[in-house]
Backbone atoms as SQL, in Angstrom:
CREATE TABLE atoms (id INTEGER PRIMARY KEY, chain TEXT, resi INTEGER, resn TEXT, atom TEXT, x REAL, y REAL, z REAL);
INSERT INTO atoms VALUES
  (1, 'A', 1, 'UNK', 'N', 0.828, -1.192, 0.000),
  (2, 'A', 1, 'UNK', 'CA', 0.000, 0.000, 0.000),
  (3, 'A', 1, 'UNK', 'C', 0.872, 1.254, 0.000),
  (4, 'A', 2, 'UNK', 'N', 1.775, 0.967, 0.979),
  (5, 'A', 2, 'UNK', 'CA', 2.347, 2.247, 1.071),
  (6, 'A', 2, 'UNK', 'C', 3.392, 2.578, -0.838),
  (7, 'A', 3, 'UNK', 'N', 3.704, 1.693, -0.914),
  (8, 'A', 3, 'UNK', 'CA', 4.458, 1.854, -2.387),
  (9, 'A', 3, 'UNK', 'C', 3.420, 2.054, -3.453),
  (10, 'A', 4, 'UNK', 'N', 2.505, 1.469, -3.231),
  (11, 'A', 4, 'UNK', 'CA', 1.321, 2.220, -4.245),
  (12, 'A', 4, 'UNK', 'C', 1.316, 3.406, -4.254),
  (13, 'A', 5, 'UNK', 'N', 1.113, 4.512, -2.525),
  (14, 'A', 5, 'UNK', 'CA', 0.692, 5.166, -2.647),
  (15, 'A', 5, 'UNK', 'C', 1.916, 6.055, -3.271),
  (16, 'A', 6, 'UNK', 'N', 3.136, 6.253, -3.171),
  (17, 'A', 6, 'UNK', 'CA', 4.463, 6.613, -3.256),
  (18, 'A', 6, 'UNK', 'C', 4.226, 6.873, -4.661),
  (19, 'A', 7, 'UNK', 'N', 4.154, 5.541, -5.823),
  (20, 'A', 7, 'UNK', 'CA', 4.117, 5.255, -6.806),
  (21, 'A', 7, 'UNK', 'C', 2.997, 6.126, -7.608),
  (22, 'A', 8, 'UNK', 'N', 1.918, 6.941, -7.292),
  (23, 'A', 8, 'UNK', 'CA', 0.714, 7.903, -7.370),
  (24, 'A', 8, 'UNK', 'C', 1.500, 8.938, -7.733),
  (25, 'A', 9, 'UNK', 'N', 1.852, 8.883, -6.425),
  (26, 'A', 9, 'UNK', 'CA', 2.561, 10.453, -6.226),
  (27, 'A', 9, 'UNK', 'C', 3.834, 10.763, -7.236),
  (28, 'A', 10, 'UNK', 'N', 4.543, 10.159, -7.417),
  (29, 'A', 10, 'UNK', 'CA', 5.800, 10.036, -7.920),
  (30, 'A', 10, 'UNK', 'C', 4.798, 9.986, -10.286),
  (31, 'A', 11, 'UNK', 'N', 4.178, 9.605, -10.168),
  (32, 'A', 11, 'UNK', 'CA', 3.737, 9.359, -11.704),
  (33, 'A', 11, 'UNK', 'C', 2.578, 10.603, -11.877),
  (34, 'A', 12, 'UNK', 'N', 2.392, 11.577, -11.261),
  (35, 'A', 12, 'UNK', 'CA', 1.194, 12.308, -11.193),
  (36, 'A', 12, 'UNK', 'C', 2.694, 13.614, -10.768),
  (37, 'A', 13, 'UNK', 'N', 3.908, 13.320, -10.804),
  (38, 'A', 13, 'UNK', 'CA', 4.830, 14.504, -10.366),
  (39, 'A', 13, 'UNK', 'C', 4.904, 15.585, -11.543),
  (40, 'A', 14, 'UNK', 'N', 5.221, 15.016, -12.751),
  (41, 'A', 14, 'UNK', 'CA', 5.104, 15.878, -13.879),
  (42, 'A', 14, 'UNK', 'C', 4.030, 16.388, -14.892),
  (43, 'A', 15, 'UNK', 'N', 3.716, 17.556, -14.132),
  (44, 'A', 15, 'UNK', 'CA', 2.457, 17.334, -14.821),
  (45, 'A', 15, 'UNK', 'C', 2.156, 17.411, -16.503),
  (46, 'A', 16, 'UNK', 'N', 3.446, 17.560, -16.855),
  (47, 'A', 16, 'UNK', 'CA', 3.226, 18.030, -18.108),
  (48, 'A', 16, 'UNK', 'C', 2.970, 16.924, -18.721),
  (49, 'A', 17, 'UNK', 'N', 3.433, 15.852, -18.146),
  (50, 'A', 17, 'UNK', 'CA', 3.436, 14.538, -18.997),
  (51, 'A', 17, 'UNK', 'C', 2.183, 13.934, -19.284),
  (52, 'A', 18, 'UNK', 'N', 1.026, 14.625, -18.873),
  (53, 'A', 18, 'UNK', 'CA', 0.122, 14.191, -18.075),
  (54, 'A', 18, 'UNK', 'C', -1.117, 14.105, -19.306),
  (55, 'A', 19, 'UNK', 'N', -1.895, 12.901, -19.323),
  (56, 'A', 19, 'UNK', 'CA', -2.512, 12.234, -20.241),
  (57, 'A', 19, 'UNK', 'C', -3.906, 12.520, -20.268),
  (58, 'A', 20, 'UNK', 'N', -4.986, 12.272, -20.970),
  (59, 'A', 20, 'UNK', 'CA', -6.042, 12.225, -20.759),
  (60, 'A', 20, 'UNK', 'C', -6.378, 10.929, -20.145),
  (61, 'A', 21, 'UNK', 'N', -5.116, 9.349, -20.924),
  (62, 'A', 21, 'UNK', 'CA', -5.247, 8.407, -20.707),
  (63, 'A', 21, 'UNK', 'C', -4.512, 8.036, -19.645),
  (64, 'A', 22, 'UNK', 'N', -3.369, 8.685, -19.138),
  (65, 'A', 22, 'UNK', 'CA', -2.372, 8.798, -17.927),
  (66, 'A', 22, 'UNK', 'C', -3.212, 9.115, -17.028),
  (67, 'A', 23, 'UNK', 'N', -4.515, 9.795, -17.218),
  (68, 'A', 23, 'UNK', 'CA', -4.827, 10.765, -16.052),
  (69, 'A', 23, 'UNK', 'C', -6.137, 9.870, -15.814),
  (70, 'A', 24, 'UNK', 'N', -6.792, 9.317, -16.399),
  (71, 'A', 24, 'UNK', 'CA', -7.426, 7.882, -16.534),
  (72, 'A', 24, 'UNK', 'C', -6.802, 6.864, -15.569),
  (73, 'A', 25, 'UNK', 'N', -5.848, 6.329, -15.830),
  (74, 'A', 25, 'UNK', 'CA', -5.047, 5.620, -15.589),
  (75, 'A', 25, 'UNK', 'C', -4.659, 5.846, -14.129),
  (76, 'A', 26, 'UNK', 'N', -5.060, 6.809, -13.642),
  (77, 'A', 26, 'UNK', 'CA', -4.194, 7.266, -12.085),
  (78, 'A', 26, 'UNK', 'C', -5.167, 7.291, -11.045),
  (79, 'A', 27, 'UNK', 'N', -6.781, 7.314, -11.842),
  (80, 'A', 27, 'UNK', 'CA', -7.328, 8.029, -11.066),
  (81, 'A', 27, 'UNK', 'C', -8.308, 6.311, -10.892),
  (82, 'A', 28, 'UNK', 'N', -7.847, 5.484, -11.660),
  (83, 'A', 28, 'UNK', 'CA', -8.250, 4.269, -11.453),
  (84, 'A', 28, 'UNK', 'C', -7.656, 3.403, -10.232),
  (85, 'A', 29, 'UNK', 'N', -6.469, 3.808, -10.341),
  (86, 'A', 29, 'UNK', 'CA', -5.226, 3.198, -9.293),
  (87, 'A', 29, 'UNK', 'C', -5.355, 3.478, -8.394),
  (88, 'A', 30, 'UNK', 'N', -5.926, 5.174, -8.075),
  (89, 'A', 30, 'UNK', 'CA', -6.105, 5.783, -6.660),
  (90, 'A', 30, 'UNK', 'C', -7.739, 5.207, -6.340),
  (91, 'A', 31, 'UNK', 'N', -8.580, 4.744, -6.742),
  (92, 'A', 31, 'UNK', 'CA', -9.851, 4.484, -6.452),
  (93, 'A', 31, 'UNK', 'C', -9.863, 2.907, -6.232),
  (94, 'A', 32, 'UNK', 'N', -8.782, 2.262, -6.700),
  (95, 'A', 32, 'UNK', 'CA', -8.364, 0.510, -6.063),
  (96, 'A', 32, 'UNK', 'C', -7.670, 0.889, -5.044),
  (97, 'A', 33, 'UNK', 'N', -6.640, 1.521, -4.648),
  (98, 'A', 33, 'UNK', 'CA', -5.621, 1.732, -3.447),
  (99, 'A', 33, 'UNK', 'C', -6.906, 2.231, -2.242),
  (100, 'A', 34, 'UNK', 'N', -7.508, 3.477, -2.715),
  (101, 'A', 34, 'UNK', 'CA', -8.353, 3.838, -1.458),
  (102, 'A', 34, 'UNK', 'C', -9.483, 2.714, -1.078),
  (103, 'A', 35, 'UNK', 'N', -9.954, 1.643, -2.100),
  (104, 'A', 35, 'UNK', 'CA', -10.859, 0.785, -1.821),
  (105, 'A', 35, 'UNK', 'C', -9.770, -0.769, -0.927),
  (106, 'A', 36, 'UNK', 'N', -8.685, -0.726, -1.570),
  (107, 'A', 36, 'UNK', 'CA', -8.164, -2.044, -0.307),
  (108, 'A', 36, 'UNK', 'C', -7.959, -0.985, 0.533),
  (109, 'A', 37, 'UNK', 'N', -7.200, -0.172, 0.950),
  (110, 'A', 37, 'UNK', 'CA', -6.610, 0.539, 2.623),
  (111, 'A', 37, 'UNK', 'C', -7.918, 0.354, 3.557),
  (112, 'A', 38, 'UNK', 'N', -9.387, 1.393, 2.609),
  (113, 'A', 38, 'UNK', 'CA', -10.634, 0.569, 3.342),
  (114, 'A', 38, 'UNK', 'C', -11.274, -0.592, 3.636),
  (115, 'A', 39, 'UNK', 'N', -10.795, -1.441, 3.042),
  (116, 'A', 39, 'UNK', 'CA', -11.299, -3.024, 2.913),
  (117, 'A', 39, 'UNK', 'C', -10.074, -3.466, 4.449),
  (118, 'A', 40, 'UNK', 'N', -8.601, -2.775, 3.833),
  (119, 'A', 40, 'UNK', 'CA', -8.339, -3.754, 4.969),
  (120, 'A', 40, 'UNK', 'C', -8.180, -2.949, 6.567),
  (121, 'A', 41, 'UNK', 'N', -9.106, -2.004, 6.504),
  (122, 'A', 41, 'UNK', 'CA', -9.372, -0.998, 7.956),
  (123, 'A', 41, 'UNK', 'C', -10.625, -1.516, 8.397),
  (124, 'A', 42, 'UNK', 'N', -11.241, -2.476, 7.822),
  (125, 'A', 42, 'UNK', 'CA', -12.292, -3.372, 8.079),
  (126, 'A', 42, 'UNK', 'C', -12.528, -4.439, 9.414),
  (127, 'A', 43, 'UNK', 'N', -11.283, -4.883, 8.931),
  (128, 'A', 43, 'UNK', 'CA', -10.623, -6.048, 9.955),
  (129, 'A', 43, 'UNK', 'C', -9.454, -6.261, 10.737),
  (130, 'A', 44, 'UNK', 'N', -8.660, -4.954, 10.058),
  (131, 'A', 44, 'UNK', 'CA', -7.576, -5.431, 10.312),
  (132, 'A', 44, 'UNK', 'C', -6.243, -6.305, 10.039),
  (133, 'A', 45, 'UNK', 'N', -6.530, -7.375, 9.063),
  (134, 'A', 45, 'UNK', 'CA', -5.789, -8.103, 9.042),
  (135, 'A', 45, 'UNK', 'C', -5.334, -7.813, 7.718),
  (136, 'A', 46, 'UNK', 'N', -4.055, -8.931, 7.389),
  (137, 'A', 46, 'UNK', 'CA', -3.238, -9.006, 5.980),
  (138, 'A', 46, 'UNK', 'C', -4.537, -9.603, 5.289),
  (139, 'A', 47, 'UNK', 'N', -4.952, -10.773, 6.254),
  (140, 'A', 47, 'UNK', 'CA', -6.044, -11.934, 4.974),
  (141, 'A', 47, 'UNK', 'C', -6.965, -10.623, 4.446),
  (142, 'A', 48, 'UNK', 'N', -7.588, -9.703, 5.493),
  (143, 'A', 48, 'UNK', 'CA', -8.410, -9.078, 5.146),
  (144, 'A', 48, 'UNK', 'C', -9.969, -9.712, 5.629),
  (145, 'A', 49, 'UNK', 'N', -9.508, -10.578, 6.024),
  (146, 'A', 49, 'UNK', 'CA', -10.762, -11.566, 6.403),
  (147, 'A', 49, 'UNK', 'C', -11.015, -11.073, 8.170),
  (148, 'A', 50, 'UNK', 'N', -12.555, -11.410, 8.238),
  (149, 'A', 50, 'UNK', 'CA', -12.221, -11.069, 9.995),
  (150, 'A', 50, 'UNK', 'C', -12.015, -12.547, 10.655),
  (151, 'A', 51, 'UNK', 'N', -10.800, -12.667, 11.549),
  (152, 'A', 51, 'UNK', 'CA', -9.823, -13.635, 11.886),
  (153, 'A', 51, 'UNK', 'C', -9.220, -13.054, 13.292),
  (154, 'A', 52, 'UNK', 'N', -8.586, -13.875, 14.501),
  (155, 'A', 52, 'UNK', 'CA', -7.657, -13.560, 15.018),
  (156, 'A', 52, 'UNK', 'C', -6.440, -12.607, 14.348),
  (157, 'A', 53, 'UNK', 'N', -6.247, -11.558, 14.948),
  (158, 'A', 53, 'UNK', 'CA', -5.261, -10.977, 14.565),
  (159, 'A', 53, 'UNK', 'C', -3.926, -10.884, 15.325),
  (160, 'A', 54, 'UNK', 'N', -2.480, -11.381, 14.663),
  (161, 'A', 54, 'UNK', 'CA', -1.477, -11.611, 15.368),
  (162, 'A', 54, 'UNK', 'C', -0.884, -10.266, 15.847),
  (163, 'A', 55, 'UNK', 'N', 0.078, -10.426, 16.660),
  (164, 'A', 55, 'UNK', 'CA', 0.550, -9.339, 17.652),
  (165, 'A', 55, 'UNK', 'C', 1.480, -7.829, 16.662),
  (166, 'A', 56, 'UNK', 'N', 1.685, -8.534, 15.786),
  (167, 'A', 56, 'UNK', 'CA', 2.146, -7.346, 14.778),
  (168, 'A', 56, 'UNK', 'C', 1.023, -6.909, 13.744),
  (169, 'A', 57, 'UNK', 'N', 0.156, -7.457, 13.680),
  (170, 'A', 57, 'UNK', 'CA', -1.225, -6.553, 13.214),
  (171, 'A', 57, 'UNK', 'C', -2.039, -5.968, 13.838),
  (172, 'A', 58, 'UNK', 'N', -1.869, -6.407, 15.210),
  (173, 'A', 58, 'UNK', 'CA', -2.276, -5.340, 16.312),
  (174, 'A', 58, 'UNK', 'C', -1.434, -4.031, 16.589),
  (175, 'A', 59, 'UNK', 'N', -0.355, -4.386, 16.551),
  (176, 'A', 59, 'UNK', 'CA', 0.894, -3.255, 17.081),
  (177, 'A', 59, 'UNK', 'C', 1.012, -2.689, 15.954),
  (178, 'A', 60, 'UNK', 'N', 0.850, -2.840, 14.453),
  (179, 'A', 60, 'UNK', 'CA', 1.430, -2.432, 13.418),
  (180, 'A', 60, 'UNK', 'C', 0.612, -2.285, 12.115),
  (181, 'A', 61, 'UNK', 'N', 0.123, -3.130, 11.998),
  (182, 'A', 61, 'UNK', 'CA', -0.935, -3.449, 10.528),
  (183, 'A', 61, 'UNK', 'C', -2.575, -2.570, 10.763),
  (184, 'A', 62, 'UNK', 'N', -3.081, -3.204, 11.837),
  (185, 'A', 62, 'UNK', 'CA', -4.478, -2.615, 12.183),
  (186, 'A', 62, 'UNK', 'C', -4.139, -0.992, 12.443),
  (187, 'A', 63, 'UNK', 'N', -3.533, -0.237, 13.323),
  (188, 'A', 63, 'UNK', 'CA', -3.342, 0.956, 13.499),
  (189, 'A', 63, 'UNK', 'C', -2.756, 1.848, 12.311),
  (190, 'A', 64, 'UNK', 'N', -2.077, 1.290, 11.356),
  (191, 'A', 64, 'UNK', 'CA', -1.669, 1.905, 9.850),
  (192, 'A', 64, 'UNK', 'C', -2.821, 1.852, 9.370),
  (193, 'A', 65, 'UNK', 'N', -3.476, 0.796, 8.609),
  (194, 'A', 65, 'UNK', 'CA', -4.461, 1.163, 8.178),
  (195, 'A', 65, 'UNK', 'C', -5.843, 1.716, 8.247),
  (196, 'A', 66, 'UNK', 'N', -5.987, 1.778, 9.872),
  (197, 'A', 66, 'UNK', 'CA', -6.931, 2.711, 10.282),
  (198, 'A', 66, 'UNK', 'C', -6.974, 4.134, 9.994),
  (199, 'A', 67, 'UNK', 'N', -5.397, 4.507, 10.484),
  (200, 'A', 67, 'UNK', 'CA', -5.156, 5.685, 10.076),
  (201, 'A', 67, 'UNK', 'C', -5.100, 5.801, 8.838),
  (202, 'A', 68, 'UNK', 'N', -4.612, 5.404, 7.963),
  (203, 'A', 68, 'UNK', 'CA', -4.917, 5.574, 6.804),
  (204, 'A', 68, 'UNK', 'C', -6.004, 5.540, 6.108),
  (205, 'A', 69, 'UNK', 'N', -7.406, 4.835, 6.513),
  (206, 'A', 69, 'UNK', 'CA', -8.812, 4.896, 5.890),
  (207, 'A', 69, 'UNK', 'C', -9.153, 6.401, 6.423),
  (208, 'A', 70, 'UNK', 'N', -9.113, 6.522, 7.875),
  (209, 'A', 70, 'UNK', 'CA', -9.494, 7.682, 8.280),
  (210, 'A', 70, 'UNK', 'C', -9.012, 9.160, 7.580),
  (211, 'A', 71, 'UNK', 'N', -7.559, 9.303, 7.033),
  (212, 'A', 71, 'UNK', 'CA', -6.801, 9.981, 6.415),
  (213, 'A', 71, 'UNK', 'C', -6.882, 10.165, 5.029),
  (214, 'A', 72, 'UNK', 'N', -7.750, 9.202, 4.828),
  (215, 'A', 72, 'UNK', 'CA', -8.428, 9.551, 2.873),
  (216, 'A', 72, 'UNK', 'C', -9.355, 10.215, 2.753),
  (217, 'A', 73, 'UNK', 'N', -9.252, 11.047, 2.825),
  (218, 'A', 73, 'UNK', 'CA', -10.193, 11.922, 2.304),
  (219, 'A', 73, 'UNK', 'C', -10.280, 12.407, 1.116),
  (220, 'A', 74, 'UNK', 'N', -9.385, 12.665, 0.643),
  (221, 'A', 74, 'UNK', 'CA', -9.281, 12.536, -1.499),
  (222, 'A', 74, 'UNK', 'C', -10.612, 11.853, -1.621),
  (223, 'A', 75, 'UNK', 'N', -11.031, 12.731, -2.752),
  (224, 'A', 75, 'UNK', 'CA', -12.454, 11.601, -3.503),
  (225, 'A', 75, 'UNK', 'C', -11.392, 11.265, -4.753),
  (226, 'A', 76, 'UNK', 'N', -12.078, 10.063, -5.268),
  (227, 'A', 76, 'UNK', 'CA', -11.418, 9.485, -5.924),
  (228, 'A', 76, 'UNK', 'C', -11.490, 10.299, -7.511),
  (229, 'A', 77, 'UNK', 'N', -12.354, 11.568, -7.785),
  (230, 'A', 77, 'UNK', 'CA', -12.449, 11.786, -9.038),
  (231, 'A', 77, 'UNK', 'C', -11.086, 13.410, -8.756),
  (232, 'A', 78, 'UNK', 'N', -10.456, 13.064, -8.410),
  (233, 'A', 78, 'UNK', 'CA', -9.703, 14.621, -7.910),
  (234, 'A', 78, 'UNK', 'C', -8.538, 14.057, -9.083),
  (235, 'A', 79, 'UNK', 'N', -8.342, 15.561, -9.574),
  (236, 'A', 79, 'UNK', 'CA', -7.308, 15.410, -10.699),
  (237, 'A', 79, 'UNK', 'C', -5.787, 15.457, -10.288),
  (238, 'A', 80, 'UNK', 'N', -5.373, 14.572, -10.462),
  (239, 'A', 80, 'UNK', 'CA', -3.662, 14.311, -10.558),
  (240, 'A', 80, 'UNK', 'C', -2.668, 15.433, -10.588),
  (241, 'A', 81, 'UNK', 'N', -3.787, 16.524, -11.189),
  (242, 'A', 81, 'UNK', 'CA', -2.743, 17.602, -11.742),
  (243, 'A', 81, 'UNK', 'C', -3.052, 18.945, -10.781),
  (244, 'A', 82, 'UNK', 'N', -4.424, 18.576, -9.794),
  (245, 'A', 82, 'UNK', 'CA', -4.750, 19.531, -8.919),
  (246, 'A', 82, 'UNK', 'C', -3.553, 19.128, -7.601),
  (247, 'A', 83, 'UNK', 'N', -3.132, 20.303, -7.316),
  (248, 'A', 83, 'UNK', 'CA', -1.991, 20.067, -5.770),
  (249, 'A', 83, 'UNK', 'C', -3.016, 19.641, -4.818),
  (250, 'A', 84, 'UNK', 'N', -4.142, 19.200, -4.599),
  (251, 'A', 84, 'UNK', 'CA', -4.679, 18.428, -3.639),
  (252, 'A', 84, 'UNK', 'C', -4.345, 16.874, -3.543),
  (253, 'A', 85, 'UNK', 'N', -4.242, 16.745, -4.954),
  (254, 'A', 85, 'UNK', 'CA', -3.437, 15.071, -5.420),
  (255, 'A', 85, 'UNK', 'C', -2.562, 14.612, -4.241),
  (256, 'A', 86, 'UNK', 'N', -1.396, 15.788, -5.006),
  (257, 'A', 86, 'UNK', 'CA', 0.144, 15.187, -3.758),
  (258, 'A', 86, 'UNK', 'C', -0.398, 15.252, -2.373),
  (259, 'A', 87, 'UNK', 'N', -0.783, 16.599, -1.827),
  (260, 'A', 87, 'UNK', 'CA', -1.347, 17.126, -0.527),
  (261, 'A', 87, 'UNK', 'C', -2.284, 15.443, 0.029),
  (262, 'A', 88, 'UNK', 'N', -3.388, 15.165, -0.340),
  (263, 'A', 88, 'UNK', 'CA', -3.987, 14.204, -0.377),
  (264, 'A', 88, 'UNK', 'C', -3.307, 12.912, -0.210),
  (265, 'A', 89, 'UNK', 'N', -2.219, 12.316, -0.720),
  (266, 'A', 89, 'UNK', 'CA', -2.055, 11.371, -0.995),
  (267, 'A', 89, 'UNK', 'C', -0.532, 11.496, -0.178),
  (268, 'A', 90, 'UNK', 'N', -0.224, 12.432, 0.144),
  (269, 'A', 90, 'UNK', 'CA', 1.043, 12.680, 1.229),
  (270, 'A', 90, 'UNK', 'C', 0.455, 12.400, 2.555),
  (271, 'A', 91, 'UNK', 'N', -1.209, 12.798, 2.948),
  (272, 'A', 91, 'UNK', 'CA', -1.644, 12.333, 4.210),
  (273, 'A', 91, 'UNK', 'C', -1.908, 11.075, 4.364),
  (274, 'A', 92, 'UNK', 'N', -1.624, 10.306, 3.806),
  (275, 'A', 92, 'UNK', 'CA', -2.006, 8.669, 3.693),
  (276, 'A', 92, 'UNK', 'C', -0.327, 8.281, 3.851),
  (277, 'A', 93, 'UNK', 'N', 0.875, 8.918, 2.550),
  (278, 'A', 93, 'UNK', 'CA', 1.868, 8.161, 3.059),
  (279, 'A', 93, 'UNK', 'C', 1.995, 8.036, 4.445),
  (280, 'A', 94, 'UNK', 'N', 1.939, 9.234, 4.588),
  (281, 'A', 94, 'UNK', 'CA', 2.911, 9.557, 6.550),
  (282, 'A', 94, 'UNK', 'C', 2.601, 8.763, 7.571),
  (283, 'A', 95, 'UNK', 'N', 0.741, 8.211, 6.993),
  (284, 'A', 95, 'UNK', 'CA', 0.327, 7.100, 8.257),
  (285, 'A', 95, 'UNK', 'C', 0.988, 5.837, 8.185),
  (286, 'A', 96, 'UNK', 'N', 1.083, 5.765, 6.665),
  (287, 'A', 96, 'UNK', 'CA', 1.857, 4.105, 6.573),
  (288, 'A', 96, 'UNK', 'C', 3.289, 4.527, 6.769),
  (289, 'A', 97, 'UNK', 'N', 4.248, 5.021, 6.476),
  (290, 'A', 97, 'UNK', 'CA', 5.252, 5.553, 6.456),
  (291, 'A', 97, 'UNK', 'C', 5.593, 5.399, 7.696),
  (292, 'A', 98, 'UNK', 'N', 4.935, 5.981, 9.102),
  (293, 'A', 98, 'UNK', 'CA', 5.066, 5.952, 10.654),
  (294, 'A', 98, 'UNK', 'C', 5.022, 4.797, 10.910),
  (295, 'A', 99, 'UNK', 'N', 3.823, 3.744, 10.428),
  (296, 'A', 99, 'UNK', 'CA', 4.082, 2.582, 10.728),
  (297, 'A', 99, 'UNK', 'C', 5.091, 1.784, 10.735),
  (298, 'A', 100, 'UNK', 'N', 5.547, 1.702, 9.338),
  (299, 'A', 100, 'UNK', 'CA', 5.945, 1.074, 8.320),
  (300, 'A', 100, 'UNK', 'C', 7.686, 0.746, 9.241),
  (301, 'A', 101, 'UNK', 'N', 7.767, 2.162, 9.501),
  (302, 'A', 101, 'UNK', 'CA', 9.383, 2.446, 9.572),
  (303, 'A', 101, 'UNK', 'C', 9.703, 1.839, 11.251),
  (304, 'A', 102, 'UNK', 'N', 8.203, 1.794, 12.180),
  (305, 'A', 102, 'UNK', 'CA', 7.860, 1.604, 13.263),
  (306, 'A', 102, 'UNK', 'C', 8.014, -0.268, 13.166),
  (307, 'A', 103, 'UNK', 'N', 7.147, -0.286, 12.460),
  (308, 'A', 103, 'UNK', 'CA', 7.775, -2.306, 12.343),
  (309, 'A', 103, 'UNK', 'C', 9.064, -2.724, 11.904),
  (310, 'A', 104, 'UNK', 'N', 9.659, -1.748, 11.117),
  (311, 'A', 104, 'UNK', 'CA', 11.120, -2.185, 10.853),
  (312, 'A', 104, 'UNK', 'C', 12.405, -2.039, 12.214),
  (313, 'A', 105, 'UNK', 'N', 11.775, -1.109, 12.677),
  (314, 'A', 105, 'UNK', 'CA', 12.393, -0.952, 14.044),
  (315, 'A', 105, 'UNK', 'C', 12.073, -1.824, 14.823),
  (316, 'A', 106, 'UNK', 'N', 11.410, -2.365, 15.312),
  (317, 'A', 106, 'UNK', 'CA', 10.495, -3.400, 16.090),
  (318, 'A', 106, 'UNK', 'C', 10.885, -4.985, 15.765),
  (319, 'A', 107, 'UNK', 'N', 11.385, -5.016, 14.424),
  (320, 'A', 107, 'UNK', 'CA', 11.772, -6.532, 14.011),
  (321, 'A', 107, 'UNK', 'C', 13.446, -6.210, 13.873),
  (322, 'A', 108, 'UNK', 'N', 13.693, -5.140, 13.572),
  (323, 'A', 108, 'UNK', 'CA', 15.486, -4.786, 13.965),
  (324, 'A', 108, 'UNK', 'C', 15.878, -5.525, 15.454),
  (325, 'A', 109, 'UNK', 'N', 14.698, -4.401, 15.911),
  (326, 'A', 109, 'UNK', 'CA', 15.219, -4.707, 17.599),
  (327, 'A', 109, 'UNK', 'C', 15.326, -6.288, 18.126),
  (328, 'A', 110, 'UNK', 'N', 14.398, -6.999, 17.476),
  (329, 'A', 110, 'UNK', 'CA', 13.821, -8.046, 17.365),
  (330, 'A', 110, 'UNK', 'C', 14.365, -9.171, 17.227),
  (331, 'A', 111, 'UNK', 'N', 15.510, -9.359, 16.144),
  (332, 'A', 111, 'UNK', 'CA', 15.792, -10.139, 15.441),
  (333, 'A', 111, 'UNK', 'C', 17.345, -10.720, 16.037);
């Protein structure tokens, strides 16, 4: 998720490049990305299924993607080329991003 969202941002950077079919193309990607982050702020889990959830989807997985459903607020028809795009889609990295860098520390320490 989080490289999806990176990957948005980073292909929506130039705008000049920017397609009718590129811009198609982005705004499809951002309307699958915002539909799993919500799917999996559902439950919680990787399966996505509602299941026991292990101690690093409690500490790590469930709290990223909460914050991150909560943190979408982008509608999905917002143009690539409007600065709400990056703005938008920068408040979603930072939740996974905090996590993200938070479990790598956690399995560093860990290991």
């Amino acid at each position: 998720m989080h490289d999806d969202i990176r990957s948005l941002i980073s292909d929506a950077d130039d705008k000049s490049r920017l397609t009718v079919n590129s811009t198609a193309s982005l705004k499809e990607r951002l309307t699958t990305i915002k539909q799993d982050i919500k799917d999996a702020a559902k439950n919680e889990t990787l399966s996505r299924r509602k299941a026991s959830k292990t101690e690093l989807e409690q500490a790590f997985f469930g709290p990223a993607v909460r914050g991150a459903s909560s943190n979408f607020r982008m509608r999905t028809d917002t143009s690539p080329v409007s600065s709400a795009w990056a703005r938008g889609l920068h408040e979603v990295e930072s939740e996974l991003s905090y996590f993200l860098y938070s479990l790598e520390a956690h399995l560093k320490k860990n290991s």
